[in-house]
N, C-alpha and C positions, 0 to 999 in steps of 0.2 A: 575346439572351444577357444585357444586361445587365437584364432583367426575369425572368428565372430569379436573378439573382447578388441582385439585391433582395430577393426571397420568400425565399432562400435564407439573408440577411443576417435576414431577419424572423423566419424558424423558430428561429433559433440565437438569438436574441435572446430570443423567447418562452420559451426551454429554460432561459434562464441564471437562475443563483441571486442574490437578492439580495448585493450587497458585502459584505463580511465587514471592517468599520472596526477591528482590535482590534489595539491599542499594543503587544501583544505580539509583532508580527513588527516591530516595530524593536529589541527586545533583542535577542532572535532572529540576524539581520540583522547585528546590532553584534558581536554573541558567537560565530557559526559562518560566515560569509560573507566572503569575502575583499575585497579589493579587485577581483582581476579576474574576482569571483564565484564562486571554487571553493568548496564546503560543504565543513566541515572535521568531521573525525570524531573530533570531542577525546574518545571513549572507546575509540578505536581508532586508535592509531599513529600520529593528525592526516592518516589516508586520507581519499579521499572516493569516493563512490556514485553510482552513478545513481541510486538510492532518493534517496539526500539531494540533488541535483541536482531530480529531479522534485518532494521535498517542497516545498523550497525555492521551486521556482517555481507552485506551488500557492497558499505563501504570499504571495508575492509580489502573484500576478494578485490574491488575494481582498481585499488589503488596498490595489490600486489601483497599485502602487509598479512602475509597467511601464520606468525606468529599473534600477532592479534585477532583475526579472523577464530582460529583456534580455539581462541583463552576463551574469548564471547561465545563461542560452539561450545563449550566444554560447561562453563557458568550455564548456562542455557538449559543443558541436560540435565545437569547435577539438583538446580532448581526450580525450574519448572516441567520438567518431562511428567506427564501421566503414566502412573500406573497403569493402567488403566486400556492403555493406547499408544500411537504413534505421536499422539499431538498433546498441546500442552497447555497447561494453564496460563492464564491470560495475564494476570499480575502478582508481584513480590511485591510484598509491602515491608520494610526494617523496620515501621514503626511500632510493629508486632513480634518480636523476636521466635515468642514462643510460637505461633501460628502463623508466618508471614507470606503462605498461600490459603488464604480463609476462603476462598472461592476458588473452587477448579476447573470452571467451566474455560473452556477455551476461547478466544478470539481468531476466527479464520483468518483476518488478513494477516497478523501476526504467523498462522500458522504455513499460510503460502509463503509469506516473506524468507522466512526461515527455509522451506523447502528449496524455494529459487535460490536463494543463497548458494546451495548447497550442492544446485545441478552445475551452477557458474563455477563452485569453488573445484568441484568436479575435472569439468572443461579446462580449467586452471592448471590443476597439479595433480592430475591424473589420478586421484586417491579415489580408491572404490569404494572406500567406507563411507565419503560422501554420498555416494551414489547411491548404494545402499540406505544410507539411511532417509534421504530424499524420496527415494521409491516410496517407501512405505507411508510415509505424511504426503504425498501426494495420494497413494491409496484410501486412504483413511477419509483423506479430503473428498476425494472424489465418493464414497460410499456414504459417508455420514453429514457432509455438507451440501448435497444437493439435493433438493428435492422438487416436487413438481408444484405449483397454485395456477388454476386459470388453463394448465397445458400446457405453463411455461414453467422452464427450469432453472431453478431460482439457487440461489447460493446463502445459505442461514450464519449470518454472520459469529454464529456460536452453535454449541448442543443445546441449549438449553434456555427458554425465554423467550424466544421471538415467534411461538406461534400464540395467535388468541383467541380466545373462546367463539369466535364469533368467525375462526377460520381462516382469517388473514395473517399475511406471513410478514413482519416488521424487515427491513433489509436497508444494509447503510449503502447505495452506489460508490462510493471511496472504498468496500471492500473488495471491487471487481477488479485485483491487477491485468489489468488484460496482456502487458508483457510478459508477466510471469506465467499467464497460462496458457502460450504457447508454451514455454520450455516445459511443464507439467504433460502437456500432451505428449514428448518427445521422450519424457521420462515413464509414463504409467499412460499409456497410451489407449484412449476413449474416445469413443465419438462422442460422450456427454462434454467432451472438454469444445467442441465446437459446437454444439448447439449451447452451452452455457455463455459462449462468447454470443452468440447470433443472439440467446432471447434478451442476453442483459443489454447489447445493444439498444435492440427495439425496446426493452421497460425501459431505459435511458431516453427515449425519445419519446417517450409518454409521460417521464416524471418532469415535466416543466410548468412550473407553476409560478403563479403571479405575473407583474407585468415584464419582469424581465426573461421568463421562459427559463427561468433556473432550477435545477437538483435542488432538494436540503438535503439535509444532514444523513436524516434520516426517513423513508419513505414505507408504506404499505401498502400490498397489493391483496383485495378480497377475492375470496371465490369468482365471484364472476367476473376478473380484471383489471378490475378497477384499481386503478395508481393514484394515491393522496399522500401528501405529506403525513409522515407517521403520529399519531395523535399522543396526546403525552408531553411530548418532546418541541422543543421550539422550533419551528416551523422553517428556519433559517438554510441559508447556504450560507455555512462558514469553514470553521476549522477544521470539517471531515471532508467537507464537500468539495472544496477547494482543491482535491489530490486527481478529483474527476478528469481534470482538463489536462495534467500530469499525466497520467496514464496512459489516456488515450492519444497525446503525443508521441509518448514514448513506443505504441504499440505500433503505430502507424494507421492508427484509424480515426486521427482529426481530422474530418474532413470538412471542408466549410461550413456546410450546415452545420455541423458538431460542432465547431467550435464559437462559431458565431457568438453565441444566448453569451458565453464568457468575455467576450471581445466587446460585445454592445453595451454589458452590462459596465464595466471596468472603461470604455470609452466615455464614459458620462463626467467620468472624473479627471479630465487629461491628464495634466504631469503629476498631479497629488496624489498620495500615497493611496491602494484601494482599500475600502475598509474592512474589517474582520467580520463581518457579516453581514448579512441584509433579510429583514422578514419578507417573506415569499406575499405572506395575506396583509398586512397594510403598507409594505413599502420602506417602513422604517430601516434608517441603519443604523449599525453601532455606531458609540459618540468615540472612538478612538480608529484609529488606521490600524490594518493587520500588520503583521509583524513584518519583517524581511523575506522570511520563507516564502508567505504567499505574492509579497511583489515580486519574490524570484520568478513565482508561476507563473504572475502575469503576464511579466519582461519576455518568459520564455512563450507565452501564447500569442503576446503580439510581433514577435518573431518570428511565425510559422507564417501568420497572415502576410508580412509587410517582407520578408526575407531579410530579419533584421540580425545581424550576427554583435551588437552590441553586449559586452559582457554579460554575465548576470551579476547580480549582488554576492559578493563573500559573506564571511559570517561575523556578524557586527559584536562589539565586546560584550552587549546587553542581550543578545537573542539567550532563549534558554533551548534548551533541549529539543523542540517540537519546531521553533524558527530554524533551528540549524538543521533540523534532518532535513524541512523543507528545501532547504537550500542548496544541501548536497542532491540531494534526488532530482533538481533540478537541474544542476550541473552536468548527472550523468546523463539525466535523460536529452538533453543536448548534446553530448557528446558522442552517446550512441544514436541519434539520429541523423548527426550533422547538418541538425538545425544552425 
């Protein structure tokens, strides 16, 4: 046993990415991160996420800082872990003292973010307990989050809500980490975890809509295949969608054609800031510029095309919570690509 736990400790080690040193997760840190670790959502209500919980300790492991990593691991479990399960409610709200998980459906990306975390943190400092407990919300993930519409295997961005009466499945494209679910396959090891990469692929290359060939936010796919923008919801590529081009950066599956629709779309606007969103069905955009996070993504997408090693944006004194995570997730995702 403990010559499998060795090989075992060697694989994971061989997998893992160089450190990520960058002085930017101690603003970070100083500016959204409490004392007893909660990630604070200063553009929303000062809630916090499992999204910003798993960012949080993304940043954390990359930049070595396994005291903080910890506190945020620990805060994590203490208040948002399910009963219930491996995985965890989606948001704390303080502004509710006496109930301040009033919903306990879970958020997947949040729930992957937290698992990868935790294979990295693993890789890191050899602790099993990580590993262990990664197993398990990767398990979870993999039996309760996926499911089939059309013959393709689709990822339900929660338990609960996104199917509808008429049999279509609602799904954000921004919850497909596709880096994080290599290491999932490594940790809890499935063939659902590569055909989940192969179909979200191909629905990503079906959900292009309007004249820019853009993702929204959020999307649906009916029984018989069909990919529309998800009805309900504005029709937009903005503040979810925007992680799209991130991702698949970071996985290594930008590949010209993929990243193209992002590059064309965002070339219309030369050196001006790109804007926080755009409606897919008349064209319209917002009347303001996205934040810093998403010009980091851009910066880092026109980068891949042009082989531009030009900085990205730090985190400006006015970004809140959601600009700065962008911004670090952009920084690593260049750094572990050597974009």
């Amino acid at each position: 046993m403990r010559l499998v736990f060795a090989c075992f400790l060697l694989l994971f080690a061989s997998l893992a990415p160089a450190r990520a040193a960058d002085g930017q997760w101690t603003v970070y840190r100083d500016r959204f991160v409490t004392a007893e670790g909660r990630v604070v959502d200063t553009g929303n209500k000062q809630v916090s996420h499992t999204e910003g919980q798993g960012w949080a300790m993304l940043f954390a492991e990359a930049a070595g800082d396994r005291a903080s990593f910890d506190n945020i691991w620990g805060w994590t479990q203490d208040h948002l872990k399910r009963r219930d399960s491996a995985l965890f409610a989606w948001r704390w709200d303080p502004a509710d003292p006496a109930n301040p998980v009033a919903d306990p459906n879970n958020a997947t990306d949040g729930d992957t973010l937290i698992a990868w975390a935790l294979i990295r943190a693993f890789r890191h400092w050899h602790d099993a307990k990580y590993r262990v407990a990664a197993h398990a919300i990767a398990e979870e993930l993999r039996n309760r989050m996926l499911t089939a519409v059309a013959r393709r295997l689709v990822l339900l961005p929660g338990r609960d809500g996104f199917a509808r009466d008429n049999g279509s499945i609602v799904l954000s494209p921004s919850y497909y980490i596709y880096p994080a679910f290599k290491d999932l396959a490594h940790i809890a090891p499935s063939y659902e975890w590569h055909r989940l990469r192969v179909d979200g692929l191909a629905l990503l290359d079906e959900a292009q809509f309007g004249q820019w060939h853009l993702p929204t936010d959020w999307i649906a796919v009916d029984p018989g295949g069909a990919v529309t923008p998800a009805s309900g919801m504005p029709p937009r590529f903005g503040f979810a969608a925007i992680r799209v081009p991130l991702y698949l950066i970071w996985a290594g599956y930008a590949t010209p054609a993929r990243l193209a629709p992002y590059l064309d779309f965002w070339a219309g606007f030369g050196d001006k800031p790109v804007p926080a969103w755009a409606d897919v069905t008349d064209g319209k955009l917002s009347p303001y510029a996205g934040p810093t996070g998403m010009q980091a993504i851009a910066q880092l997408a026109r980068s891949v095309r042009h082989a531009d090693s030009t900085p990205l944006p730090e985190i400006g004194d006015k970004d809140d919570y959601y600009s700065a995570s962008l911004v670090l997730l952009a920084r690593m995702a260049r750094h572990e690509t050597g974009r």
